[in-house]
C-alpha positions in Angstrom: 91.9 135.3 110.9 89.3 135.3 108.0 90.2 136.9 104.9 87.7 139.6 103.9 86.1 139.7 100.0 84.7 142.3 98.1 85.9 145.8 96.9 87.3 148.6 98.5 85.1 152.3 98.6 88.3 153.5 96.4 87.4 150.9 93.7 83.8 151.6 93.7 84.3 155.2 93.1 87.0 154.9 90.5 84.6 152.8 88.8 81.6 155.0 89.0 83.9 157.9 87.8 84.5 155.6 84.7 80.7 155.2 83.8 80.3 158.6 84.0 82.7 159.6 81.6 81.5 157.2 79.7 78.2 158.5 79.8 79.0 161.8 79.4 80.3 160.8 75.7 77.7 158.2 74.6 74.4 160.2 75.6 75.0 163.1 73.2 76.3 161.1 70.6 72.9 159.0 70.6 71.0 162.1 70.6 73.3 163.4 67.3 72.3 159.9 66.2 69.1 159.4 66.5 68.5 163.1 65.0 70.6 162.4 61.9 68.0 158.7 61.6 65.5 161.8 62.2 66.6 164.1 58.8 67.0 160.7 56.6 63.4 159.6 57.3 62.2 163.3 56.1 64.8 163.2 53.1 63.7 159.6 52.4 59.5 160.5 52.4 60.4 163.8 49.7 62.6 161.4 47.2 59.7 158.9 47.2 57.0 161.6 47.0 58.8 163.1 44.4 59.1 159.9 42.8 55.5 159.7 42.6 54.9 162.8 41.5 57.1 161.9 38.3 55.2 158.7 38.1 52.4 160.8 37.9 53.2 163.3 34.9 54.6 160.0 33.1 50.8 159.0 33.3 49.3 162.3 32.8 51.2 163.0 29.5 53.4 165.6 30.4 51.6 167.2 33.2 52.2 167.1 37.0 49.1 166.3 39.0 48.2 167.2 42.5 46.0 164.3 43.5 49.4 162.2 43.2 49.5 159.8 45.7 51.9 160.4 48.7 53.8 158.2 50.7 52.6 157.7 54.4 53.8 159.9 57.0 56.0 158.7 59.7 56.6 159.1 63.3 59.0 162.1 62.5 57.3 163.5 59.3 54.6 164.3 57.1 54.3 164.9 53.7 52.4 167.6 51.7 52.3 168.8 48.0 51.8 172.5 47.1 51.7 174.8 44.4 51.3 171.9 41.8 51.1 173.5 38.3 51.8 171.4 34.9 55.6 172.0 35.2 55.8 172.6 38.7 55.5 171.4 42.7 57.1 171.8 45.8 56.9 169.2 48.0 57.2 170.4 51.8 58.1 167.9 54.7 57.0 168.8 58.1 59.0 167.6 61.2 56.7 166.5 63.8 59.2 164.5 66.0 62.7 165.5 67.6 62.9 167.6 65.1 61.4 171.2 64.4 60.8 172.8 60.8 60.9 171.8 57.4 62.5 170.1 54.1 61.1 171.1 50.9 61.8 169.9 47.4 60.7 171.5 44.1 60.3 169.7 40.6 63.3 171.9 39.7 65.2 169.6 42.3 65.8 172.9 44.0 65.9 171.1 47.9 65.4 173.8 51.3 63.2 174.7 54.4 64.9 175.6 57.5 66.1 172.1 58.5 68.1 172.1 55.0 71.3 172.9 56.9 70.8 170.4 59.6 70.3 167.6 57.4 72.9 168.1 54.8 69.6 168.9 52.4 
């Protein structure tokens, strides 16, 4: 008599059960992932855009200036200045990725846009 190898249909569905469960955990944790790597990217083009912008009026003796130059836009986000005054801006980034909406950032510091809440802004 030859002894048979290989798995029983009982082991292959137990583990195909396994990899689903673990499936069903991983996927939505990548996607919470991926959009958190998503927020950081916009929150990381305002600080340096602002940076400049503070750079700028350092140069421009006291004065913020709208032709500031901006740091290039990403995959997930663009940059744009508005309302630039001598003691004022708002920086506004624009989600063009995973993500829809907005981050802005003021010279005030004061930090929004409808993404705010979503990215711990």
């Amino acid at each position: 008599m030859r002894k048979q190898t290989g798995f029983t249909l009982i082991e292959l569905m137990i583990t195909i059960v396994i990899i689903g469960i673990l499936a069903a955990i991983a996927i939505p944790q990548y996607g919470a992932y991926v959009n958190r790597a998503a927020c950081e990217d916009g929150k990381s083009l305002l600080m340096q855009a602002s940076a400049n912008m503070e750079r700028s009026r350092a140069q421009n003796n006291g004065a913020y200036n709208a032709n500031a130059p901006m740091p290039g836009n990403t995959e997930e986000f663009q940059v744009a200045v508005a309302n630039v005054t001598a003691s004022a801006y708002t920086l506004t980034a624009t989600a063009r990725g995973r993500l829809n909406g907005t981050l802005t950032l003021t010279a005030a510091n004061q930090r929004g846009g409808n993404l705010a809440g979503q990215c711990n802004f």
